[in-house]
Every structure is written in C-alpha cells, then in structure tokens.
C-alpha positions in Angstrom: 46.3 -130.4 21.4 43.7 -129.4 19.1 42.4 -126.3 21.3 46.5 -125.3 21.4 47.0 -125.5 17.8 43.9 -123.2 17.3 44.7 -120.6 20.2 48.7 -120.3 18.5 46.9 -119.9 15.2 44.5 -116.9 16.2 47.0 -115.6 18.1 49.7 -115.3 15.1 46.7 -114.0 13.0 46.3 -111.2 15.4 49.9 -110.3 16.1 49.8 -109.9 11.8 46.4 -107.6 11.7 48.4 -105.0 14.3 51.5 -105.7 12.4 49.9 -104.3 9.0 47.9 -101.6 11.3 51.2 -100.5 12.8 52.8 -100.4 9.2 50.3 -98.1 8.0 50.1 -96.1 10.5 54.7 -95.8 10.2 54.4 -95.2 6.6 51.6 -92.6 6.5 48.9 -94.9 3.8 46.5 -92.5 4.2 43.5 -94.2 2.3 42.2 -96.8 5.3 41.0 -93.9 7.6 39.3 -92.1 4.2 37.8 -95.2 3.0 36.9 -96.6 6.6 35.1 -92.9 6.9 33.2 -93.5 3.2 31.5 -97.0 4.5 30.5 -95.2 7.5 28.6 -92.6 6.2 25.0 -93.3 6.5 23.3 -89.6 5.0 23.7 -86.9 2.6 22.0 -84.3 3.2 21.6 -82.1 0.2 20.4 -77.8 -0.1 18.6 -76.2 -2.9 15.7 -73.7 -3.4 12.2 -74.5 -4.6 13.2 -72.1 -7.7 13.0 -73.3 -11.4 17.1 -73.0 -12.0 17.2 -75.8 -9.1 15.2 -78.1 -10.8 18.4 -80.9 -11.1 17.8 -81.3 -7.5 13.9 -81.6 -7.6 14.3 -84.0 -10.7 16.8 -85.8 -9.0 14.7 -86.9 -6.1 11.4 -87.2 -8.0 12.7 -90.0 -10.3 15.1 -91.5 -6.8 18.5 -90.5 -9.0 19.8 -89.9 -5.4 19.1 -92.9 -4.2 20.2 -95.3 -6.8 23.6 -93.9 -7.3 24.0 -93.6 -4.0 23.2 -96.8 -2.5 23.0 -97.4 1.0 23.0 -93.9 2.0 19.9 -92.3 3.0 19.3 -88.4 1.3 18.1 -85.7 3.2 17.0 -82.7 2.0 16.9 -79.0 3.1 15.1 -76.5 1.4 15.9 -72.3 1.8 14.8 -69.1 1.0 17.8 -67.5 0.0 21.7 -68.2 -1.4 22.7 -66.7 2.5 20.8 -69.3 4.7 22.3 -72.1 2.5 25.9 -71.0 2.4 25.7 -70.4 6.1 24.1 -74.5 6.6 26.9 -75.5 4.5 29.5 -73.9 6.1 27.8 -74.9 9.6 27.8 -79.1 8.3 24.2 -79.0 8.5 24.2 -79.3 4.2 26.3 -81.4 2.4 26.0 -80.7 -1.0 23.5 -78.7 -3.2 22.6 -75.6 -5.6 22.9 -71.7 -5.1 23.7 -69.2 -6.9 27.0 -68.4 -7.8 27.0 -64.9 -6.3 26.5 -66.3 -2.5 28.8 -69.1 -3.0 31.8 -67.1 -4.4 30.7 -64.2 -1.5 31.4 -67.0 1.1 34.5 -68.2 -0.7 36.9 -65.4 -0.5 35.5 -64.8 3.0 37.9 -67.9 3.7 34.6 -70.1 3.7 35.2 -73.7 3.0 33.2 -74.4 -0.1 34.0 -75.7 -3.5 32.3 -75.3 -7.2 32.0 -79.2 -8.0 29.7 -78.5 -11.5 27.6 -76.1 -13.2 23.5 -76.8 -12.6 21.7 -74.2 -14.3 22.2 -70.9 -17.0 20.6 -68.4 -17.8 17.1 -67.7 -16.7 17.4 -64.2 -15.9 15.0 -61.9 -17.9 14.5 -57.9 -17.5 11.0 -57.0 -17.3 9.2 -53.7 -17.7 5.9 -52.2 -16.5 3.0 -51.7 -19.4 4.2 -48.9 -21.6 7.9 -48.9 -20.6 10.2 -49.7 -23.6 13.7 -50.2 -22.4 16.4 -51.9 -25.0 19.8 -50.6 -24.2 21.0 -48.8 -20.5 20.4 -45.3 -21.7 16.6 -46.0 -21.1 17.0 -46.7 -17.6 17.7 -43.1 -17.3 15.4 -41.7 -14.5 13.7 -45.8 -14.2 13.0 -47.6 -10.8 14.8 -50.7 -11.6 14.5 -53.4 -8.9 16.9 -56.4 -8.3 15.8 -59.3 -6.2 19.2 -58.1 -3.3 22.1 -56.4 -3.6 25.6 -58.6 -5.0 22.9 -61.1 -6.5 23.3 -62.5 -10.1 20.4 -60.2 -11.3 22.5 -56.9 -9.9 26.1 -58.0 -11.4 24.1 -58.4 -14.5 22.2 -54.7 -14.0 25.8 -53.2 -13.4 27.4 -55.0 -16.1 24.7 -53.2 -18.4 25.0 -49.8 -17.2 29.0 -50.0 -17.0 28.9 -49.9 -20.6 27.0 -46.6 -20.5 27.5 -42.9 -19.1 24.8 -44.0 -16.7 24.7 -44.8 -12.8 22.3 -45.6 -9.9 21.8 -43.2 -7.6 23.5 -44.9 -4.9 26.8 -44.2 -6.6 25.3 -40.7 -7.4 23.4 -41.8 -11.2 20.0 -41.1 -12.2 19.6 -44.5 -12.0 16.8 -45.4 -9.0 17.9 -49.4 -8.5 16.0 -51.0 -5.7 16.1 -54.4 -3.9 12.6 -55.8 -4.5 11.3 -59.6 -4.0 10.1 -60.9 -7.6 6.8 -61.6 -5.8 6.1 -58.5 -6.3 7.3 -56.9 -8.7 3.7 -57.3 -10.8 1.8 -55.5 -8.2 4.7 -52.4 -8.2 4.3 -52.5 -11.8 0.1 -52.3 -11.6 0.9 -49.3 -9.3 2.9 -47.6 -11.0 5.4 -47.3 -8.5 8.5 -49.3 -10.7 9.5 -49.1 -14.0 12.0 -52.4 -14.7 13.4 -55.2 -12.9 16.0 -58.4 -13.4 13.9 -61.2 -12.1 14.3 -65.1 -12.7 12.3 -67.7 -14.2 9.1 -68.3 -13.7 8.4 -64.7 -12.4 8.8 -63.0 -15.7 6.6 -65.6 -17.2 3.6 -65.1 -14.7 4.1 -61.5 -15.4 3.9 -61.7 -19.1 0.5 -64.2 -18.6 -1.2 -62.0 -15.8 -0.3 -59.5 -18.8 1.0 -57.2 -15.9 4.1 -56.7 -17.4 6.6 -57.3 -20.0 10.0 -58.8 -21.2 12.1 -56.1 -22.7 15.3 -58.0 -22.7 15.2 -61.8 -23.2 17.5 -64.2 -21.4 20.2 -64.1 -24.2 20.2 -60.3 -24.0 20.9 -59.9 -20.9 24.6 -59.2 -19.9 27.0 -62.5 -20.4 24.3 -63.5 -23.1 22.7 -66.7 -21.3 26.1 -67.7 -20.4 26.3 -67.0 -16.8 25.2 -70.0 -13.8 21.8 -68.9 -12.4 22.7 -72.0 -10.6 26.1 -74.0 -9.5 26.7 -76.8 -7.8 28.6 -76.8 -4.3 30.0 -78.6 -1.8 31.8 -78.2 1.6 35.8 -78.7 1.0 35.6 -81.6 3.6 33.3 -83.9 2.0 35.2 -82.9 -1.4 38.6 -83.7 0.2 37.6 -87.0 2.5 35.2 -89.1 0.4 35.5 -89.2 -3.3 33.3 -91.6 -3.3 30.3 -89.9 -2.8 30.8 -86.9 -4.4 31.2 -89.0 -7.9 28.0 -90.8 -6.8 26.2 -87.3 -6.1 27.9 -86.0 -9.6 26.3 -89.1 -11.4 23.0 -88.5 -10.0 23.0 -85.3 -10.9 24.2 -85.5 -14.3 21.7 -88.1 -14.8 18.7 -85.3 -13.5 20.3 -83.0 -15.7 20.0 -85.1 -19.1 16.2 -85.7 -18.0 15.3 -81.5 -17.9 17.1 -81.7 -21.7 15.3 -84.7 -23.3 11.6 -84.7 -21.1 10.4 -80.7 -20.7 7.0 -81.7 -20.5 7.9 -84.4 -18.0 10.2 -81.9 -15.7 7.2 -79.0 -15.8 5.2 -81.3 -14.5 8.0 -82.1 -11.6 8.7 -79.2 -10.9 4.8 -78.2 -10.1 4.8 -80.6 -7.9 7.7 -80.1 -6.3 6.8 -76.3 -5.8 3.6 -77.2 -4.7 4.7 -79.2 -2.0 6.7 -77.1 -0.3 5.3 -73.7 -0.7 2.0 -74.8 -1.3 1.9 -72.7 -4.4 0.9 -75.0 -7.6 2.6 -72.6 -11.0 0.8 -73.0 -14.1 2.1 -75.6 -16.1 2.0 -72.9 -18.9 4.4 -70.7 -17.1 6.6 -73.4 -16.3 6.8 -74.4 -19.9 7.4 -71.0 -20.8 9.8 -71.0 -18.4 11.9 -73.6 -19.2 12.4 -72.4 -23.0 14.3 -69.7 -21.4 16.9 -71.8 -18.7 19.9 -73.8 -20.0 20.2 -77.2 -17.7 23.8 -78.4 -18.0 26.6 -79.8 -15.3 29.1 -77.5 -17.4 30.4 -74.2 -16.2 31.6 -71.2 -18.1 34.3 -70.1 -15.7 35.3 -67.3 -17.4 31.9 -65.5 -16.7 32.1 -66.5 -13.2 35.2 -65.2 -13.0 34.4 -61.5 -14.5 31.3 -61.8 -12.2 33.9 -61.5 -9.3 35.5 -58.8 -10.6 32.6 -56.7 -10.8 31.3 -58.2 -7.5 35.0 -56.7 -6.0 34.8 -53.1 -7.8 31.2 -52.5 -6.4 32.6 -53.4 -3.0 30.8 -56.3 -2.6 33.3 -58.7 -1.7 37.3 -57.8 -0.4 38.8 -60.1 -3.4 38.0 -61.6 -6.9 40.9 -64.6 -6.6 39.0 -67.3 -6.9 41.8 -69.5 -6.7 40.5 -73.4 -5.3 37.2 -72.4 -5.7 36.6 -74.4 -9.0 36.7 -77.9 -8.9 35.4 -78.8 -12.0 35.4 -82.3 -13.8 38.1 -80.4 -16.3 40.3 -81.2 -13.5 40.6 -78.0 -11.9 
C-alpha cells in the first residue's frame, strides 16, 4: 500500500514538472533556456594584446580579478598581434570578450560583424615622435616629412588625418607632399638613426624607449594630439551573442574589469611592475620599468567612453574610404544604457 502511495505520488510530481515545462514553452518565458545556458557555461575565453593600453586585462589576471568575479568559470586567455587577428577570433567564437582598438572593432562592425562596445579600457597614449633635429608643432611642418603610422585605418592614422585636415596639406597618396608610410613602432628608432623618416604616431611605450635610447623625440605629447587625449586607444568588446544570451557574465566580466581598472589609477608603481611581467612572459621582452612609468603618465585607464570621438573617428574612417559607413547604430552598449 505503501509502495502505491509513493509510485501515485512521484508520478503526480512528474505529470506537474511537464505541466510547468509545457506552460513555458505555450507562453514563450524565455529566461529558462538563457539561464539554463548561463550555469552551463564552464570558460571565458578572453583577447587582448601584450601592449601597454591593454594593461586592464594583464592587471586583471595578475591580481585573479577574473576569477573571483567570475566564479566557477575557468578564463582563458588569447593573446594577438594585431586589432585584425582578434576581431576575426571574435567573430569566429574562438574569443569571447576582450580589448582592441577601436578602429578594428568599428571596421568589423559596419561590415555586418556581430560585435558590441561593452566599455571604454584605455585613452590616450598615442604620442608623435620626430627624428633628432626635426621640429614639427602644427601640420604645415610635415610638409615634405616621412611620417609613419603603425597601418593604414589605425587610431594613429585617423589621428594623422585629422591633423592634416585642418591644413592645406596632403599625403601623397591622395596627391600631398605629405610622404605617410605604414611602419611597425619597432622600428621606427632605427629609421630615425638612418635617416630614412622624419615623424611618426606611435603608442606607449614606444615613444618612451625612443626618448631614453635618446633616438628620438616627442614633438607632440598625448594631449596634443588630435581629440586631445580623449580618443579609446583601447575599448572593450564583445561578441553580440554572449551580450544578448548571458547577462550574467558579462556584468561579472564588467566588474572584474572595472575593478583592474581602479588598480592602474591608485597602484602605478604596482601595474609597471605587472605589466613587465606580463610583457615579459609572452614576448620574452622585459621593458624598463623606467619606460613603463614613463609610459603610464601619458595613458588614461578608465571603463568610460567618449562616444562622440568615436563617433567622428568613423566619419573620417568613411571619407578616407576606409570603411562603406560611419552608422554606428547598436554598436555601443555602454553602461549609460545605450
């Protein structure tokens, strides 16, 4: 009697589990698939460069930020050479979430790429430099210069261009006296010792090494540069699926990183030191903790973004021709609520 009592009772309990799986599934409730998909996810695999302006990320999983906001999900990390390789792991699912610069991320975007601005990571850190004996302080001295930017479309040329739009100058690709050139910072120095460049937009920490190897430098400093220190050397990005389906770990990410963030703004000694490290260890290249210092006095760490300079970067990203549109419409989704 016993055995019947407990067999009619499991057996009503069961009927009422596929009642309330039916009813959801009749009414559209949405959320048990998203949440049963949040508990299952078991990684996060996270991009970013081994460049100064990504320090967040190397901060981040030096002091295990990563892992204690997101608990019970295991980070991965990938590490890239260049804005293109990331977007194109991101787009692929083989990234999550991470840090580029905008003018990849924005490229890939009106493409019809599904990725999303989710913060701001780092500004400024853009310097122009100049070979020993070159004295350039507005665009009309680049007249007749070899000016080098790291590629063509990158946040270093949008900021060149922006400068010489305001002038009766031009590069010589668009017919202008101007000789611009796409030139590695690595070795930009050694061009300089020869001779064979006069100028170039580099980031942090190569205009630092330059200025200490005293083969070169800085004519315009980070806030003199076009958008005056206010344009992202570095956002933060994610795919639009992970933005969409789980909430719940992109506010985990976001907390870790604005957590990383606050460290570069109240510990510089303690992030130089990070960030050596971190270099080290993956391009087997220790910096100076000098330059690194240096370095940091010139880069703005903060999860903000100043849209608007974003936004006239993909204007003059469009004129030049180097992306079809500047609607940028989706792209931001900022903690503003956008």
């Amino acid at each position: 009697m016993v055995n019947k009592i407990y067999k009619r009772k499991k057996l009503m309990v069961t009927l009422l589990i596929v009642a309330v799986v039916a009813a959801s599934a009749l009414w559209g409730f949405a959320p048990i698939p998203g949440e049963v998909a949040e508990r299952e996810r078991d990684e996060l695999v996270i991009g970013y460069f081994p460049n100064l302006t990504h320090a967040p990320a190397m901060v981040g999983l030096e002091e295990g930020y990563y892992e204690e906001e997101l608990d019970g999900v295991e980070i991965k990390t990938e590490t890239f050479p260049d804005g293109s390789l990331f977007m194109d792991s991101l787009l692929t699912g083989a990234v999550d979430v991470g840090f580029v610069g905008p003018g990849p991320a924005l490229n890939r975007f009106v493409e019809g790429g599904e990725v999303v601005n989710i913060a701001g990571a780092s500004n400024a850190g853009n310097i122009m430099v100049a070979a020993p004996g070159v004295e350039i302080d507005s665009a009309q001295d680049l007249d007749d210069r070899v000016v080098a930017t790291p590629a063509l479309g990158c946040t270093h040329d949008l900021q060149l261009r922006k400068m010489i739009d305001g002038s009766d100058l031009s590069t010589t690709r668009r017919g202008g006296t101007i000789d611009h050139r796409t030139q590695a910072p690595a070795n930009v120095a050694g061009l300089f010792r020869r001779g064979q460049m006069d100028a170039a937009v580099v980031s942090e920490p190569w205009a630092s090494r330059i200025e200490e190897a005293d083969d070169g430098h800085v004519v315009l400093e980070w806030d003199e540069v076009p958008w005056e220190g206010d344009l992202p050397a570095t956002i933060t990005v994610a795919s639009e699926d992970i933005y969409e389906q789980e909430e719940e770990i992109i506010e985990s990410f976001l907390e870790a990183h604005e957590r990383s963030v606050e460290f570069l703004q109240e510990n510089p000694e303690e992030s130089a030191r990070i960030i050596q490290k971190q270099i080290d260890e993956i391009t087997q290249e220790e910096l100076e903790l000098s330059v690194l210092e240096s370095s940091l006095e010139r880069t703005v760490f903060s999860t903000e973004l100043d849209r608007e300079a974003v936004e006239e970067m993909a204007e003059i990203s469009e004129e030049h021709g180097f992306v079809s549109s500047s609607d940028l419409e989706g792209f931001f989704r900022l903690n503003s609520g956008d």
